[in-house]
MIMAR-111812 format. One record per residue: residue number from 1; residue in three letters; z, x, y of N, C-alpha, C, CB in turn. Coordinates in pm, 1 decimal, decimal comma. Glycine has a CB too. Layout:
// MIMAR-111812
+-----+-----+----------+----------+----------+----------+----------+----------+----------+----------+----------+----------+----------+----------+
|   n | res |      n.Z |      n.X |      n.Y |     ca.Z |     ca.X |     ca.Y |      c.Z |      c.X |      c.Y |     cb.Z |     cb.X |     cb.Y |
+-----+-----+----------+----------+----------+----------+----------+----------+----------+----------+----------+----------+----------+----------+
| NUM | ALA |        Z |        X |        Y |        Z |        X |        Y |        Z |        X |        Y |        Z |        X |        Y |
...
+-----+-----+----------+----------+----------+----------+----------+----------+----------+----------+----------+----------+----------+----------+
//
This chain:
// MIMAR-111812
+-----+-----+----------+----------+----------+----------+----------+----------+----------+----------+----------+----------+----------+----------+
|   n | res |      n.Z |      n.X |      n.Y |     ca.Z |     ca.X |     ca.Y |      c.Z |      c.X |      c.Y |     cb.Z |     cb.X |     cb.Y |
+-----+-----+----------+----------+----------+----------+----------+----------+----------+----------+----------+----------+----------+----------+
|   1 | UNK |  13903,3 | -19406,5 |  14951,9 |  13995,3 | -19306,9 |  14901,0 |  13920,4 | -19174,1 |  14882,5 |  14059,3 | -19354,3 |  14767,5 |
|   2 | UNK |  13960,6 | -19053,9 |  14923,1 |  13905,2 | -18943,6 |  14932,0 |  13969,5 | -18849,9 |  14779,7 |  13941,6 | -18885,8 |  15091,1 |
|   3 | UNK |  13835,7 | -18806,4 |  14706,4 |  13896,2 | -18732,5 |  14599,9 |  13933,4 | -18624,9 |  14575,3 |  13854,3 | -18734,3 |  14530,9 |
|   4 | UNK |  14025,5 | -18544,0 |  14545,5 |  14045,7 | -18431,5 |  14554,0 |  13986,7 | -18387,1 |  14413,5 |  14183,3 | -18405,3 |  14590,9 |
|   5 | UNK |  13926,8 | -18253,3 |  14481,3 |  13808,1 | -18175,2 |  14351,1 |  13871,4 | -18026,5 |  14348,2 |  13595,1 | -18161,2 |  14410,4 |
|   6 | UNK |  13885,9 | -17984,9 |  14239,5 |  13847,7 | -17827,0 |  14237,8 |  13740,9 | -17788,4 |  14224,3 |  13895,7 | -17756,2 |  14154,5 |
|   7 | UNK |  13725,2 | -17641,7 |  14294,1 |  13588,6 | -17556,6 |  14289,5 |  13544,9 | -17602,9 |  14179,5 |  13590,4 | -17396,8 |  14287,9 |
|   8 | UNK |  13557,9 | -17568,4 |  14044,5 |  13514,9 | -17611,2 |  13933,4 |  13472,8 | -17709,1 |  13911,6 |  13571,2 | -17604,4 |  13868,1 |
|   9 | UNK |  13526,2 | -17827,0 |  13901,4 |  13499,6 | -17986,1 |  13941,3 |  13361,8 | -17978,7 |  14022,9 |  13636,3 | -18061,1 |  14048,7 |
|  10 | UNK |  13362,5 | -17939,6 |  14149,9 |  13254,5 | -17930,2 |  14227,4 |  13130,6 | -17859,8 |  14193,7 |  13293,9 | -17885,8 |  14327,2 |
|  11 | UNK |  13184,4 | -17722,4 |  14120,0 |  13068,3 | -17636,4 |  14038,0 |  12956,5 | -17738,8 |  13959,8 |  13150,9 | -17532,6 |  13908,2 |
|  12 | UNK |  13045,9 | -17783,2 |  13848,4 |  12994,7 | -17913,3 |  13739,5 |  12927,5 | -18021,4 |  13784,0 |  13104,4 | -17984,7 |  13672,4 |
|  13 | UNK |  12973,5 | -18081,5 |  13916,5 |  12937,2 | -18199,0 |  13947,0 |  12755,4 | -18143,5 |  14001,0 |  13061,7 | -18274,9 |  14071,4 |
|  14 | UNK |  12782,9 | -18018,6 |  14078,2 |  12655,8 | -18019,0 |  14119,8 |  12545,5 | -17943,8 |  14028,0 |  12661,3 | -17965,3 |  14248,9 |
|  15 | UNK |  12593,7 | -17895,7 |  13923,1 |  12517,5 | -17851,0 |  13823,9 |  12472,6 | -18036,8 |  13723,2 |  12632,2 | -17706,4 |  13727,7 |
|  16 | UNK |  12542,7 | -18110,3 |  13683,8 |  12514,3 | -18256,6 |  13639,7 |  12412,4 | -18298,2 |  13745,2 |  12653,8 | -18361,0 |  13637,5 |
|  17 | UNK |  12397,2 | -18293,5 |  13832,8 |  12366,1 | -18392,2 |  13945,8 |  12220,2 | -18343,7 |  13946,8 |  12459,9 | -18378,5 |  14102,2 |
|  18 | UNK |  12200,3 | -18232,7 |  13937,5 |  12071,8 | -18142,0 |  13969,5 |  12026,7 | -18094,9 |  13847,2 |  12096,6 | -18015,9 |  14065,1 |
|  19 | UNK |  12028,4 | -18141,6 |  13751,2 |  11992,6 | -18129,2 |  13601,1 |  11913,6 | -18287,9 |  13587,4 |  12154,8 | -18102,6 |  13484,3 |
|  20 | UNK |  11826,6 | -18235,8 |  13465,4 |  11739,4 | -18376,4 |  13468,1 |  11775,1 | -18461,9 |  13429,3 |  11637,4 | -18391,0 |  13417,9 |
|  21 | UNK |  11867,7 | -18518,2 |  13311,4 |  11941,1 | -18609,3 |  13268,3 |  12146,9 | -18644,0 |  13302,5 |  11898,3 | -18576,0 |  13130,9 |
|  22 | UNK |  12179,9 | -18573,2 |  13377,8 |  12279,0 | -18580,2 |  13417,0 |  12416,3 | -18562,6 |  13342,7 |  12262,0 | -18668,0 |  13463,6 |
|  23 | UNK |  12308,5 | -18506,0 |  13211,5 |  12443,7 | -18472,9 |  13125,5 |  12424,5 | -18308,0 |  13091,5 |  12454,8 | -18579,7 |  12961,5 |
|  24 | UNK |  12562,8 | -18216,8 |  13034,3 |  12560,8 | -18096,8 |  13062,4 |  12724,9 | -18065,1 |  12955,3 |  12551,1 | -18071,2 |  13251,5 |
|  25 | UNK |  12732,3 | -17970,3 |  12889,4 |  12826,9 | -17963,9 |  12808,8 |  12962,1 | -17895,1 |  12915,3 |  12771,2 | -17875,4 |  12672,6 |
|  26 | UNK |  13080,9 | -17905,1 |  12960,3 |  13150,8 | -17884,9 |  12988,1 |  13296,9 | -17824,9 |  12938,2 |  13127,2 | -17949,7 |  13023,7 |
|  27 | UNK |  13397,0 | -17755,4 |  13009,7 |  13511,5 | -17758,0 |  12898,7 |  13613,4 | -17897,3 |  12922,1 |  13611,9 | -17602,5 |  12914,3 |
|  28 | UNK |  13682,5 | -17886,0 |  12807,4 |  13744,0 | -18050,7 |  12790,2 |  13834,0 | -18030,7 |  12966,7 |  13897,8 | -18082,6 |  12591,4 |
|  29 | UNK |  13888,4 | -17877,2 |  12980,6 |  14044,5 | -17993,3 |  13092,8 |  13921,9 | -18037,9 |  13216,2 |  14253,7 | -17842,7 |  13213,2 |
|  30 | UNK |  13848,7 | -17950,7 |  13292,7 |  13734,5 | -18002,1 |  13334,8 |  13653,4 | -18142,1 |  13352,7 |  13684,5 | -17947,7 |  13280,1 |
|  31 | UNK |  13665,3 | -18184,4 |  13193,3 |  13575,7 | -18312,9 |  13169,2 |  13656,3 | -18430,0 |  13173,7 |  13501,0 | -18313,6 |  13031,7 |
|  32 | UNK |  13809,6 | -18356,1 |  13121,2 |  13896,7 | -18489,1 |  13145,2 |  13965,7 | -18503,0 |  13280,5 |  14011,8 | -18498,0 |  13039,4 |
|  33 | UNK |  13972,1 | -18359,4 |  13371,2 |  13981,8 | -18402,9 |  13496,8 |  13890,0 | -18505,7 |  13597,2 |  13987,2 | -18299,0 |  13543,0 |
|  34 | UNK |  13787,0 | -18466,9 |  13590,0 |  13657,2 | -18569,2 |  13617,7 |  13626,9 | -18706,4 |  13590,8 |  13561,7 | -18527,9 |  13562,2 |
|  35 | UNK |  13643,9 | -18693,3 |  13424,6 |  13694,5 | -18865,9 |  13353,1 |  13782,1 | -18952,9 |  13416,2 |  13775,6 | -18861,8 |  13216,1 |
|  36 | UNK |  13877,8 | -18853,6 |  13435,5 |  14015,1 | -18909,6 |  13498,0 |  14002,5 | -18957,7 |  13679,2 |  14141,5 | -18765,7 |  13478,1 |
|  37 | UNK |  13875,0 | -18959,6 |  13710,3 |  13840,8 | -18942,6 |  13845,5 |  13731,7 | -19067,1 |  13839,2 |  13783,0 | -18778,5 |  13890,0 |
|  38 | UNK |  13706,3 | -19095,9 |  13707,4 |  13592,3 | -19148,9 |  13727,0 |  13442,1 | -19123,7 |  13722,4 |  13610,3 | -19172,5 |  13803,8 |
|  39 | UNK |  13436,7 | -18993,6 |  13757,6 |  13300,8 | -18943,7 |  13808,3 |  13214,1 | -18914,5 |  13709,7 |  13307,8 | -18827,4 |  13888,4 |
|  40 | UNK |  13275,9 | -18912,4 |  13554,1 |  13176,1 | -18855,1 |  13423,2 |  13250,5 | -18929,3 |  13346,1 |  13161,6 | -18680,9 |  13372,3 |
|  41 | UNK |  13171,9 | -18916,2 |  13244,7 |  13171,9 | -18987,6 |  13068,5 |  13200,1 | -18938,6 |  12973,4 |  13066,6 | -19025,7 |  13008,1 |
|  42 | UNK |  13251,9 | -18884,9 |  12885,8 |  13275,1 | -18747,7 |  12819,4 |  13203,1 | -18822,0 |  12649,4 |  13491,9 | -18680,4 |  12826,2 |
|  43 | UNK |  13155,4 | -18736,3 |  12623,1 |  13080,4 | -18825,7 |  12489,8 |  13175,4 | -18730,2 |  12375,9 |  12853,1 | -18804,5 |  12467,8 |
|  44 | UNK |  13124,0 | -18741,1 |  12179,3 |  13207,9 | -18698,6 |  12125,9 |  13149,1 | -18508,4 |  12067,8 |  13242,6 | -18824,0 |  12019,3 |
|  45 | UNK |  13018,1 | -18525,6 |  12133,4 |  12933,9 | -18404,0 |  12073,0 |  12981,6 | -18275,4 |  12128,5 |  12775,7 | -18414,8 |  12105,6 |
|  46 | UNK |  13063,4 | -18213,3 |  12071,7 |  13064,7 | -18024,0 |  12155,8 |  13004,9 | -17901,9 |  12080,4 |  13240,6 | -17953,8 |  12177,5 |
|  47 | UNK |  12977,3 | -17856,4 |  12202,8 |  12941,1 | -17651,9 |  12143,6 |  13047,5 | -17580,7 |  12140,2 |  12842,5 | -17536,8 |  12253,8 |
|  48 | UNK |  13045,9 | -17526,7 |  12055,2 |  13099,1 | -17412,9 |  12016,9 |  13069,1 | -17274,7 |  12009,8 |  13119,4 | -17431,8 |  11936,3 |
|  49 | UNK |  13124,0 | -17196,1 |  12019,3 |  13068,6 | -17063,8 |  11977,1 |  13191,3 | -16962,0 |  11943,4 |  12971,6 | -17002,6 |  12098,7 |
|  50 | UNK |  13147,7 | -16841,3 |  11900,6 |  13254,6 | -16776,5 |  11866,1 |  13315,2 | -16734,6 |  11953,2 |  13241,3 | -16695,9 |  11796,2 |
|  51 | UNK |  13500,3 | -16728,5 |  11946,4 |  13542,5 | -16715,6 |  12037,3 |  13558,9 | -16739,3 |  12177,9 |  13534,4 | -16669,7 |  12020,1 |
|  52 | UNK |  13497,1 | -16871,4 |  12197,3 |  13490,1 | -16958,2 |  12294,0 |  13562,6 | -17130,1 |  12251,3 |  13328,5 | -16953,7 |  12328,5 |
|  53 | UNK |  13648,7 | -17164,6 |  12399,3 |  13682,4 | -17281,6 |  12356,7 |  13599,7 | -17410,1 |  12385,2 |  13797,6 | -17293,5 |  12398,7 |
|  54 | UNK |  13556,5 | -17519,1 |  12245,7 |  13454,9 | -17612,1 |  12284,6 |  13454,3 | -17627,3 |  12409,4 |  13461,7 | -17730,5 |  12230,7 |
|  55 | UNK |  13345,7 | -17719,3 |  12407,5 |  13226,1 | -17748,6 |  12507,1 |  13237,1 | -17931,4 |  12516,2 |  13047,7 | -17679,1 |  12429,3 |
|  56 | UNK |  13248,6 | -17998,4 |  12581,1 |  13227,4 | -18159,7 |  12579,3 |  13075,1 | -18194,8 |  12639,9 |  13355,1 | -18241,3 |  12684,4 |
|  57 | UNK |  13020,3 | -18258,1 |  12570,9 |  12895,4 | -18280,4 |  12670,2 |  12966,7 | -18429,3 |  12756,4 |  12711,1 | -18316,6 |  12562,3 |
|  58 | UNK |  12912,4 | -18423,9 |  12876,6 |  12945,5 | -18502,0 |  12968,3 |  12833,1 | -18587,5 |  13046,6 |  13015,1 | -18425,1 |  13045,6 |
|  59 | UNK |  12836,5 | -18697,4 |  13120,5 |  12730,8 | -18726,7 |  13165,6 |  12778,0 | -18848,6 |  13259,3 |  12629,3 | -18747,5 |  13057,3 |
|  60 | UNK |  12739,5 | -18839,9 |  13413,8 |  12757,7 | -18873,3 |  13524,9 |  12753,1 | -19005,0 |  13517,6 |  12684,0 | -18818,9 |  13606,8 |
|  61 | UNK |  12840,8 | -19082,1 |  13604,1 |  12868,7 | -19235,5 |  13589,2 |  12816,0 | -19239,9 |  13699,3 |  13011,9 | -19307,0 |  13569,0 |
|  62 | UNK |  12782,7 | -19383,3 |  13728,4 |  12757,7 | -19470,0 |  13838,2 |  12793,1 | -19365,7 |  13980,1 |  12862,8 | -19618,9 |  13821,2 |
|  63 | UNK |  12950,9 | -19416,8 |  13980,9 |  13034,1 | -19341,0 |  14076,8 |  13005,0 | -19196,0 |  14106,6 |  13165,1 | -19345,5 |  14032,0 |
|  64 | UNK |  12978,1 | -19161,8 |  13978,4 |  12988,4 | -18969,2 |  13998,6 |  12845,7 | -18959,6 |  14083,5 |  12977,2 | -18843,1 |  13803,4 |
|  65 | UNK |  12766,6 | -19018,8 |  14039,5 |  12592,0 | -18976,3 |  14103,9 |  12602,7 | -19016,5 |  14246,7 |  12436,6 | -19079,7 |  14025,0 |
|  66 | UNK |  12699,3 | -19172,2 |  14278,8 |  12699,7 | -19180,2 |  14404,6 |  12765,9 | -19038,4 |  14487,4 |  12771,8 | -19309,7 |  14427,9 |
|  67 | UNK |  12892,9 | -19065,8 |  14423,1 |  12965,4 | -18917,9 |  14506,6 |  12837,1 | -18782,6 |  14575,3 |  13082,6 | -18815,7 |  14349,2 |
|  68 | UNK |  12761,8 | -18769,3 |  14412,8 |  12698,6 | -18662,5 |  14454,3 |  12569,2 | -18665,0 |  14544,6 |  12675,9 | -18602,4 |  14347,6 |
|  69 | UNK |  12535,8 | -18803,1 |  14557,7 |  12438,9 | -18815,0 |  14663,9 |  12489,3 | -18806,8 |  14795,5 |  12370,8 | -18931,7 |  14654,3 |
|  70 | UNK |  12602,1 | -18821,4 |  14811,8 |  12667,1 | -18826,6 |  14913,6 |  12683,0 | -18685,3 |  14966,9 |  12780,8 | -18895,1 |  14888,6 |
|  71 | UNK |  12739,3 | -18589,5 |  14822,2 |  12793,3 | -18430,2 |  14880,9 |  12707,2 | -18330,1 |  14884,7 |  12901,1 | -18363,3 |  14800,7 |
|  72 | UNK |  12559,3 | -18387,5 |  14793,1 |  12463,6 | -18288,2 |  14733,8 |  12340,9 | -18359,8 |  14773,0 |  12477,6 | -18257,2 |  14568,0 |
|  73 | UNK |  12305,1 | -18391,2 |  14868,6 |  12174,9 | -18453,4 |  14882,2 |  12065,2 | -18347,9 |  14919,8 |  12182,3 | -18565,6 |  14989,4 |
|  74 | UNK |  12093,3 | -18253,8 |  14947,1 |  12016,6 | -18140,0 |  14944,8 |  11954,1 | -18106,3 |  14795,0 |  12105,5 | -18027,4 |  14998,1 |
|  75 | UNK |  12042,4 | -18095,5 |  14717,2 |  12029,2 | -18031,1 |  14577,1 |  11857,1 | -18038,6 |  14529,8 |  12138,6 | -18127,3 |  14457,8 |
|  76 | UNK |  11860,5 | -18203,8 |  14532,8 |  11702,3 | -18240,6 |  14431,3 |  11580,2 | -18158,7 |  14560,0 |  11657,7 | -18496,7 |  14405,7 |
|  77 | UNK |  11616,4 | -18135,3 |  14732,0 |  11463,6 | -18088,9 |  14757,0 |  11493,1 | -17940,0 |  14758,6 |  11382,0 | -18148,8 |  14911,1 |
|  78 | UNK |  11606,2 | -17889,9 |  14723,8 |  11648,8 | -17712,8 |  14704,7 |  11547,9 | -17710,5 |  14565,3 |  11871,2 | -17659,2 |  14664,5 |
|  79 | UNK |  11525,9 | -17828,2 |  14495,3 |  11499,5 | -17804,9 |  14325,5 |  11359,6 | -17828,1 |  14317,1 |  11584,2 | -17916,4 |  14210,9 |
|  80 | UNK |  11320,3 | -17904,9 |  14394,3 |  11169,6 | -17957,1 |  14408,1 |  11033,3 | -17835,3 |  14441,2 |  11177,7 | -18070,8 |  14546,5 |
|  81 | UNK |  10967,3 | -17836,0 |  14366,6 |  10867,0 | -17762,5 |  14336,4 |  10768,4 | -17727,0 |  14445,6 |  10810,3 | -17821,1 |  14238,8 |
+-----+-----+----------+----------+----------+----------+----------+----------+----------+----------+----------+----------+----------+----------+
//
């Protein structure tokens, strides 16, 4: 089954994916679009700031890391030192 992503969705996934622990604070419709996909975890911790709407920290499932090895396998030697 092929998933349909928004830019955004895709932004996130490859910012998670290419981060060292795979988790990254997000906004909720974002995190629950993704959740809702499978691809992330949404935990209960958010940022805030003024005049900004929270933040979910999120962090890549099974599925989501596969996806992104699949779409982003470039990412880790673009990142590599």
């Amino acid at each position: 089954m092929k998933l349909v992503l928004s830019k955004n969705m895709k932004i996130v996934l490859e910012r998670l994916f290419s981060g060292q622990d795979g988790s990254d604070f997000v906004t909720l419709s974002t995190a629950e679009a993704l959740a809702a996909r499978g691809l992330v975890s949404v935990g209960k911790r958010q940022s805030t700031a003024g005049g900004r709407f929270p933040h979910y920290l999120v962090t890549l499932t099974a599925a989501g890391r596969k996806w992104c090895q699949e779409h982003y396998r470039k990412v880790g030697a673009r990142n590599a030192p």
